[in-house]
N, C-alpha and C positions, 0 to 999 in steps of 0.2 A: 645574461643581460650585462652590459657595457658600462661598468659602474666608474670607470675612469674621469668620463666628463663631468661626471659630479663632484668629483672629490677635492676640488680644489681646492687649499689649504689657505685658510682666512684664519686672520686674530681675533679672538672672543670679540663679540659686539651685543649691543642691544640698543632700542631704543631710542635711551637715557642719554647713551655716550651721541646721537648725530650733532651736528653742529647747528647753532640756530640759522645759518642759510637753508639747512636743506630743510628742517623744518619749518620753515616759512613759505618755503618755496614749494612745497608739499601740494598743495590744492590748488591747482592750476589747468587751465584749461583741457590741456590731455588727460587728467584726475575726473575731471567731470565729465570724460567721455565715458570712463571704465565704469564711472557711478551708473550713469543713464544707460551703459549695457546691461551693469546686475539687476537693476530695476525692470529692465525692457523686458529682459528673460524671467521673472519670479512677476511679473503681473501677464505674461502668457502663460505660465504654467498653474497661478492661482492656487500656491499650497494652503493647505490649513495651517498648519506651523511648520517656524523657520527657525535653524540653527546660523548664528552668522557668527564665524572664526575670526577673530583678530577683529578688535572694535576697530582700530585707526584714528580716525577723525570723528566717528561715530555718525556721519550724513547719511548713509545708505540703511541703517538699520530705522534712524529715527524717521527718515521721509518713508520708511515701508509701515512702520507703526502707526504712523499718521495718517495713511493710507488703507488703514484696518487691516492688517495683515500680524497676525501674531509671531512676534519675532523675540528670540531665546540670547543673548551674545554670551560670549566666550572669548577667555584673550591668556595667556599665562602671565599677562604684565596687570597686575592688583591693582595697579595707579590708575588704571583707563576705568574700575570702576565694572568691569563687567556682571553677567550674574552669575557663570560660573568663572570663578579661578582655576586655569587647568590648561597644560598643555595639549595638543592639537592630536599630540603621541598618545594622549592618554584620556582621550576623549570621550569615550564608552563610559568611561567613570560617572561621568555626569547624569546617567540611572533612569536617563527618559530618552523616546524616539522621537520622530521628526520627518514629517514630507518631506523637506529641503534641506541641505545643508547647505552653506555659501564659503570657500573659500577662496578669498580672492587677494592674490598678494601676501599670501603666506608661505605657500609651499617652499619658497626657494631661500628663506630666513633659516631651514635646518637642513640638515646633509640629506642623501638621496637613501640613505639605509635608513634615517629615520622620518622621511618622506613616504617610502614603502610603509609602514608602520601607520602612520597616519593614516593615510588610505583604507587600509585593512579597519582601523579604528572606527574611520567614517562610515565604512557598510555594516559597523552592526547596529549604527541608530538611525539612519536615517534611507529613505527609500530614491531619494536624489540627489545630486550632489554639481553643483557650479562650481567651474576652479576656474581660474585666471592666474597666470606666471609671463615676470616679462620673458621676453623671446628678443634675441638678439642674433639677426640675420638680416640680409638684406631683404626689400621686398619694392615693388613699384604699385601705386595707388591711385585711384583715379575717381577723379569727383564732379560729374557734369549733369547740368541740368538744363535740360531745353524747354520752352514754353512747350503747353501743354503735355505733354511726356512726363510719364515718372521718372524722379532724379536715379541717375546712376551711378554705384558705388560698386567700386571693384577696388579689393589686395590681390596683388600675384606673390604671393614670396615666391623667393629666389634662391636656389640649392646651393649659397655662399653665405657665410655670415662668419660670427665671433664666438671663440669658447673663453673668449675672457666676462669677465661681471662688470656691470655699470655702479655696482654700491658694494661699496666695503660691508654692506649687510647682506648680501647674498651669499648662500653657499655654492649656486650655480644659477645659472639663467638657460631657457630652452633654444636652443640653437640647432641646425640640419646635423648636427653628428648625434647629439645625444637625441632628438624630437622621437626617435622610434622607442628608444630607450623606456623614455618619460609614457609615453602610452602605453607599453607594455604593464608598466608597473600597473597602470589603473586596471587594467582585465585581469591582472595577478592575484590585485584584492577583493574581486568580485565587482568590477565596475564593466556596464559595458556604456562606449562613448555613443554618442545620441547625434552630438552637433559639437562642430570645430569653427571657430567662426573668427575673424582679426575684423577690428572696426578702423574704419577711414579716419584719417588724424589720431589714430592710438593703435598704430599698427605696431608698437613697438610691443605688445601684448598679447597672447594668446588664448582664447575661453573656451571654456570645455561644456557641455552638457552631459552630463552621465547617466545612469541609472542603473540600480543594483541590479545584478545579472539574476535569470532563474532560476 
């Protein structure tokens, strides 16, 4: 495996250190695309219980909760208030299983050796797993709707993009060199992928459907 694309060398971050632009700027209309995917997918699959990695803003846990759906969070930032304290590396620690995992917009905050790790982590609590990583490639997208017709929504990604990061908090983002890479890892841990899906106006993202292999 091609662990090159990942390695790209970023200065310690967290957080604490972003600028109040970008956290303001945080929940914005392509945010609330990603939200209304996690949700779309975890009310078709109707777990009984859910692990959700990296609180965030904490919208997608709290509208699942509200929504009767028993939901577990986890964050290794103590400030956000989770209910376990605990890296994403060392996840298994937390001593219970789980229908669902939810990781969305985590994976690409630590390197790709301990992305593998993570993964492996996640198959031994939970029996399914969402991930979502930006992806930074090109893609063309299309969004029409004609009376009476159901609206149509097409991504094409396109075999061209960026091995550079959009946030000095990534350690890497999914792009056409590494994408084979990044899926490999998931069947390495015991995942098999389910569904791969980019949503219209947040194609800048890519979601995964998993499920622990046999």
């Amino acid at each position: 495996m091609n662990e090159k694309w990942f390695s790209m060398p970023i200065d310690k971050f967290t957080v604490h250190q972003m600028n109040e632009e970008i956290v303001e700027s945080y929940d914005s209309e392509f945010r609330f695309q990603s939200y209304w995917k996690q949700i779309e997918w975890v009310q078709a699959m109707k777990p009984k219980s859910i692990l959700y990695v990296g609180v965030g803003t904490g919208f997608v846990p709290e509208y699942l909760k509200k929504k009767g759906f028993s939901v577990t969070t986890a964050d290794f930032d103590e400030k956000l208030k989770p209910d376990h304290h605990v890296s994403v590396t060392e996840i298994s620690t937390i001593g219970k299983s789980f229908d669902l995992a939810m990781v969305c917009e985590v994976l690409e905050h630590i390197s790709f050796e301990d992305m593998q790790k993570a993964l492996v982590e996640l198959s031994k609590i939970s029996r399914a797993l969402v991930v979502s990583v930006p992806e930074n490639r090109s893609k063309v997208w299309l969004n029409a709707k004609i009376p009476m017709l159901p609206e149509i929504r097409w991504v094409i990604p396109l075999p061209f993009g960026s091995e550079a990061v959009t946030s000095p908090a990534h350690f890497w983002e999914l792009n056409p060199k590494n994408e084979r890479a990044f899926e490999q890892a998931m069947t390495h841990a015991g995942w098999k992928i389910v569904q791969k899906e980019r949503v219209v106006k947040l194609a800048t993202h890519a979601y995964y459907r998993l499920e622990r292999a046999p």
